[in-house]
ROSESE-625589 format. One line per 3 residues: their letters; for each residue x, y negated, z negated of N, C-alpha, C, O. Coordinates in steps of 0.1 Angstrom, whole numbers, plus 5000, padded with zeros to 4 digits. Example, Ala and Ser with C-alpha at 12.3 -4.5 7.8 and 13.67 -1.06 7.14 Angstrom:
! ROSESE-625589
AS = 5132,5057,4922,5123,5045,4922,5132,5033,4922,5142,5033,4915; 5128,5022,4929,5137,5011,4929,5129,5000,4921,5134,4989,4920
END
This chain:
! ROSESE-625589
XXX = 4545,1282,5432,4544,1293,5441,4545,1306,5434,4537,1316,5436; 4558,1307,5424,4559,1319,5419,4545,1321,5411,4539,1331,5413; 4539,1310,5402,4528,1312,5395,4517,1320,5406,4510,1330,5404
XXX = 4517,1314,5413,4507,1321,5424,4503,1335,5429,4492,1341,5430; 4515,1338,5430,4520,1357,5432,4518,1360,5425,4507,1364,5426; 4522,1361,5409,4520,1363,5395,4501,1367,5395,4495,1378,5394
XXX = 4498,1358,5395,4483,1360,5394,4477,1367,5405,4467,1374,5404; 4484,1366,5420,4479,1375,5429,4478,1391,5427,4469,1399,5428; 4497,1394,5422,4497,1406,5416,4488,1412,5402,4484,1423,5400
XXX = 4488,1404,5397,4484,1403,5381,4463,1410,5386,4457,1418,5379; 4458,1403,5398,4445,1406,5400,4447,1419,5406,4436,1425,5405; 4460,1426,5413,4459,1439,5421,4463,1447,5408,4465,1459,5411
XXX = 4463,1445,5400,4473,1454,5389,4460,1457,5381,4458,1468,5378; 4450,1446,5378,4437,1447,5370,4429,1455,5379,4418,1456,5373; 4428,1462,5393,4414,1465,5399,4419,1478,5394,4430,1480,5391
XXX = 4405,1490,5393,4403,1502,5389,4398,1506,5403,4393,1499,5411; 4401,1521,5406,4400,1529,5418,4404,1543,5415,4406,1549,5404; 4406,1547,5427,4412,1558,5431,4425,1559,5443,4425,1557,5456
XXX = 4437,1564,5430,4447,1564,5443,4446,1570,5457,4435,1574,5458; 4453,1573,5467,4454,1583,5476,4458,1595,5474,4454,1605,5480; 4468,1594,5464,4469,1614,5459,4459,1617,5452,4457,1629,5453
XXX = 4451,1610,5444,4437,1615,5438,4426,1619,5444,4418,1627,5441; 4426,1611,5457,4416,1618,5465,4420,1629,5472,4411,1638,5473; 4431,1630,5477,4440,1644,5485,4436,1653,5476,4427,1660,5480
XXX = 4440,1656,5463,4438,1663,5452,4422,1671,5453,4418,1683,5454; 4417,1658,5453,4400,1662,5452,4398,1668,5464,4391,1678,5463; 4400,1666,5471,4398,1669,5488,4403,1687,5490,4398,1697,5496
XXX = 4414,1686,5482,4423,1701,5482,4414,1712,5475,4413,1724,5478; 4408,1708,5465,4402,1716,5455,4388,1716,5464,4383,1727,5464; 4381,1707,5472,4369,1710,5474,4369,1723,5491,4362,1732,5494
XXX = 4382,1715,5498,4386,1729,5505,4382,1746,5501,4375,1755,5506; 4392,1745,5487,4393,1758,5486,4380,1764,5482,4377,1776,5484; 4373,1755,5476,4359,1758,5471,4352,1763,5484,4344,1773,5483
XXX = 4352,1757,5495,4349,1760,5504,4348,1771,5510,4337,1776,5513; 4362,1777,5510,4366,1785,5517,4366,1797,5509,4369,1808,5513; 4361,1795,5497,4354,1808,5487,4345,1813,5489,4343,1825,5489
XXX = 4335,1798,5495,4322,1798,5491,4316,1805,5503,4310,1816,5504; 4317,1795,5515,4313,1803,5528,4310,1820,5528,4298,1825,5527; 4323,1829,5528,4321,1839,5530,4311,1849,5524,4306,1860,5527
XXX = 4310,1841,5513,4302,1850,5499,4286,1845,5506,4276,1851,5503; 4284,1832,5515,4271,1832,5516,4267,1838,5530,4257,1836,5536; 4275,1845,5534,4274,1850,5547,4268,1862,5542,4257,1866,5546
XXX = 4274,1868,5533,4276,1885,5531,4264,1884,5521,4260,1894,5515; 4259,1873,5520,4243,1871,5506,4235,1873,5518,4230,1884,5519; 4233,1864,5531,4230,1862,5536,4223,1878,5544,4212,1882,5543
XXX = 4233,1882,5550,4236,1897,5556,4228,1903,5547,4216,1904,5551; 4230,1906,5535,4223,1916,5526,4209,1911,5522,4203,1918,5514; 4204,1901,5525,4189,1895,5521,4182,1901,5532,4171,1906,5531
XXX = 4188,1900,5545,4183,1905,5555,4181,1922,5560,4171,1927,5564; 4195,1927,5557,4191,1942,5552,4179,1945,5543,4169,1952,5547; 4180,1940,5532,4168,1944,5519,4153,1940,5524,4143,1945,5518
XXX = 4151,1932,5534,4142,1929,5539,4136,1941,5546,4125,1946,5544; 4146,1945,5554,4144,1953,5565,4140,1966,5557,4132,1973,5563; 4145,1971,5542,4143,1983,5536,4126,1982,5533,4117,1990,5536
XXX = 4125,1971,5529,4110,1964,5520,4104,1965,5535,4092,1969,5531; 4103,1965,5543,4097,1967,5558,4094,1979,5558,4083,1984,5553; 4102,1986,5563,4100,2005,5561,4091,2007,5552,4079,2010,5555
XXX = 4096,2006,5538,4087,2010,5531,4075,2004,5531,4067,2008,5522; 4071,1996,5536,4058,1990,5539,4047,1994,5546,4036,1997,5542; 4056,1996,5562,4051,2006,5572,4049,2020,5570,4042,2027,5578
XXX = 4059,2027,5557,4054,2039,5558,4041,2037,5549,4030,2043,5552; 4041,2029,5538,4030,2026,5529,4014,2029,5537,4005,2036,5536; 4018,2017,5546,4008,2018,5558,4001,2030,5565,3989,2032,5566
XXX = 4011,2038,5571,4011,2050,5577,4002,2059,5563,3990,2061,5565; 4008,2065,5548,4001,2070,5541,3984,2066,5539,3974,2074,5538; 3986,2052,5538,3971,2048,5537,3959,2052,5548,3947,2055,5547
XXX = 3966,2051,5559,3958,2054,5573,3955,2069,5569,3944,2072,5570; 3965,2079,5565,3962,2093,5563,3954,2098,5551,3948,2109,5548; 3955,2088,5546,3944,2090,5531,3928,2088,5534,3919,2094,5528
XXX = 3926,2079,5543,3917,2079,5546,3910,2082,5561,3899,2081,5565; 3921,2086,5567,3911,2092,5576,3913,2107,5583,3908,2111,5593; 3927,2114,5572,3932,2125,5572,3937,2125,5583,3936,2116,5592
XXX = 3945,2142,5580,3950,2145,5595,3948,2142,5609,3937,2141,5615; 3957,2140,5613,3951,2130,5624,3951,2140,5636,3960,2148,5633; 3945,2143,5647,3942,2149,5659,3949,2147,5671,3949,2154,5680
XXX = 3954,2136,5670,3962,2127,5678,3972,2120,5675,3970,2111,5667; 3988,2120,5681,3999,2112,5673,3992,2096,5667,3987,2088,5675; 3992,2093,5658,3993,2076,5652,4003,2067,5661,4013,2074,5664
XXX = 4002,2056,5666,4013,2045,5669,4007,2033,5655,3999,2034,5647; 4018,2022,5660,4019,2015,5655,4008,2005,5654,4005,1998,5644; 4003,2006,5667,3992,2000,5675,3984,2004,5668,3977,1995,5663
XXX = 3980,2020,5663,3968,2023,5658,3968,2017,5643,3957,2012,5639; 3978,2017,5634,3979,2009,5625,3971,1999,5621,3964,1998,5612; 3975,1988,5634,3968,1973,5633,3956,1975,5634,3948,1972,5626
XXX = 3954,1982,5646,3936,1987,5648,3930,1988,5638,3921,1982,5635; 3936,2000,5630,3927,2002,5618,3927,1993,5603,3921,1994,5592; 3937,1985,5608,3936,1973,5596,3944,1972,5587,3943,1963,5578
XXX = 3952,1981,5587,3967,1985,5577,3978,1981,5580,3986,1983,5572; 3981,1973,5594,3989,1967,5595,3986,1950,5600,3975,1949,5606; 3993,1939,5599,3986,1929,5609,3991,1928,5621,3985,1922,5630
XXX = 4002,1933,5623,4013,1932,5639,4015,1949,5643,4015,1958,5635; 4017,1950,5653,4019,1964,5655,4035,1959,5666,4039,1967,5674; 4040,1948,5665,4053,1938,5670,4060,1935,5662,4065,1924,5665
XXX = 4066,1940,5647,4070,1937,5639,4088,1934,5642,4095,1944,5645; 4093,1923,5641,4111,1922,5643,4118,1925,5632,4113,1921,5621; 4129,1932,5632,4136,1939,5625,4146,1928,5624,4151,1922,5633
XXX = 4148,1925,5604,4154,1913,5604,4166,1908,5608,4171,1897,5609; 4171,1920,5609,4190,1916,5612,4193,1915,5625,4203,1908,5629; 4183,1922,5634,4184,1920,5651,4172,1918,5657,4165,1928,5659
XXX = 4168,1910,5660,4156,1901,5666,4152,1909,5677,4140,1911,5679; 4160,1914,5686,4159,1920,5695,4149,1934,5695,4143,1938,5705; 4149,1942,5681,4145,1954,5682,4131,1950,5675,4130,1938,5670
XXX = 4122,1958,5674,4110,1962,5667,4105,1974,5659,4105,1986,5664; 4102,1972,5649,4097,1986,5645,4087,1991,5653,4080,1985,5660; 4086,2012,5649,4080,2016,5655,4079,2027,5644,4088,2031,5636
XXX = 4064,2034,5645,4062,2044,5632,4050,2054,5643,4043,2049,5652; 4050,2067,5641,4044,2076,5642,4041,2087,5632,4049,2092,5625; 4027,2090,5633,4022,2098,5623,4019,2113,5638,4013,2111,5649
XXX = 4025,2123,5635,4026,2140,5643,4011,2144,5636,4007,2147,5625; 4004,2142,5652,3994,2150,5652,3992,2161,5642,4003,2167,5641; 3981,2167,5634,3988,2186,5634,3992,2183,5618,3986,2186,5608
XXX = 4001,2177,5620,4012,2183,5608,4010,2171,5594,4009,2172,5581; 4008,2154,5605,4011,2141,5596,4020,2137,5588,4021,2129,5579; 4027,2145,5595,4046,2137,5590,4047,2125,5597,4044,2122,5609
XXX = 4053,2119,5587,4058,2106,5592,4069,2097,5593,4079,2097,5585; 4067,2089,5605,4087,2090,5609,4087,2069,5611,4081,2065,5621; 4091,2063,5606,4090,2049,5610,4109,2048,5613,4119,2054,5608
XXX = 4108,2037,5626,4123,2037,5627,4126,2022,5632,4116,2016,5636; 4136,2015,5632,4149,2021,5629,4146,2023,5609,4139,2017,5601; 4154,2032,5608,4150,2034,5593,4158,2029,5586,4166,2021,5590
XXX = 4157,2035,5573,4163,2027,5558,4179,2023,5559,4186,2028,5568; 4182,2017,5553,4198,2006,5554,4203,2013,5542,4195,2015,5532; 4216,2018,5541,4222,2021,5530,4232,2006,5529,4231,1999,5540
XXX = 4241,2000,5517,4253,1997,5520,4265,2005,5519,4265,2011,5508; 4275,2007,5525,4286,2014,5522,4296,2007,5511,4300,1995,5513; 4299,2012,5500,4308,2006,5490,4316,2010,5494,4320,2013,5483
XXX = 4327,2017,5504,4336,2017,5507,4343,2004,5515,4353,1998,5512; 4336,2001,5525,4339,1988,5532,4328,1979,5534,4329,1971,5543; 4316,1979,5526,4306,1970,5522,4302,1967,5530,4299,1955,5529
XXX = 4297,1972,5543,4290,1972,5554,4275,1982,5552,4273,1991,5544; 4266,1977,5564,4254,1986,5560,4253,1996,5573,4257,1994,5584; 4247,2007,5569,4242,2017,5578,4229,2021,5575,4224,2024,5564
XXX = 4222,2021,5589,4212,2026,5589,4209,2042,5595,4216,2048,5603; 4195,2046,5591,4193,2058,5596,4187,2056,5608,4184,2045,5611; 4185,2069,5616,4175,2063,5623,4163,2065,5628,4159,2059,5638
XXX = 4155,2074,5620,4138,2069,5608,4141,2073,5597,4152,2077,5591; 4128,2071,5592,4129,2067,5575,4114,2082,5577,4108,2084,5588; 4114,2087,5568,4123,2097,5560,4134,2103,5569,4130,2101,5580
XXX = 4144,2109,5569,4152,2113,5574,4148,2130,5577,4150,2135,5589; 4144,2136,5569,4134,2142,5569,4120,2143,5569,4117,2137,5558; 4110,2147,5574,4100,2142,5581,4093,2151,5566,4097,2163,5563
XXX = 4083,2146,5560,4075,2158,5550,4060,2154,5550,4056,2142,5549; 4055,2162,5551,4043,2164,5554,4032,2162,5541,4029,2169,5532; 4028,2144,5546,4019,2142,5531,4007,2150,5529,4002,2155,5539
XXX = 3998,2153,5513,3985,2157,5515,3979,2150,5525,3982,2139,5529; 3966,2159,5530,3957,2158,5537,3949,2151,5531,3949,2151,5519; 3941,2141,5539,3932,2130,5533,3917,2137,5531,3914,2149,5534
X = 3907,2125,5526,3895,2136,5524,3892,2138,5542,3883,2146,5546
END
């Protein structure tokens, strides 16, 4: 009988594993990893979508210059709409990445051909690492050359 236990114990003593504090261990360490990690992909996250929204603006005003280059001063305010119309933009419904809710919107001033696209450019604040936007892009409106 005793020979029996002997060999019973003797086969628990030979298996290889993992204790329960080894896994707790592992478990503890993959937590904190966790709880590092999340936050930092929020705030990647946040800021891919800001940078988006800059690369937008400047897209649309890209747009807006091109329309004025070739077909000059305009006689009548530009929308957004006229954009697509003339083939410089594909949507004149564009969603603004951080808030689905809103759309861009750009106008070229009769007369003058300043141009205003809004919501405009995203700074981030290095004070509390948050972003602010303006609200059009240029902030100042400047009056590009005249097209031919």
């Amino acid at each position: 009988m005793l020979m029996k236990f002997n060999a019973l114990f003797k086969k628990v003593r030979d298996q290889k594993g993992f204790t329960l504090v080894e896994l707790l261990v592992v478990m503890a360490i993959l937590a904190v990893l966790a709880a590092l990690a999340v936050p930092k992909f929020g705030q990647m996250l946040k800021d891919s979508k800001y940078n988006a929204h800059n690369e937008n603006v400047a897209m649309i005003y890209k747009a807006a210059e091109m329309y004025i280059a070739s077909h000059g001063s305009p006689t009548e305010d530009v929308t957004m709409a006229d954009l697509k119309n003339a083939g410089f933009l594909s949507s004149d419904n564009i969603e603004v990445p951080y808030d689905t809710t809103k759309t861009y919107g750009c106008t070229i001033t009769k007369g003058t051909g300043a141009i205003s696209v809004t919501p405009g450019k995203a700074t981030k604040d290095d004070a509390d690492g948050d972003w602010d936007e303006t609200e059009s892009y240029p902030v100042v409106a400047t009056t590009p050359p005249a097209g031919p």
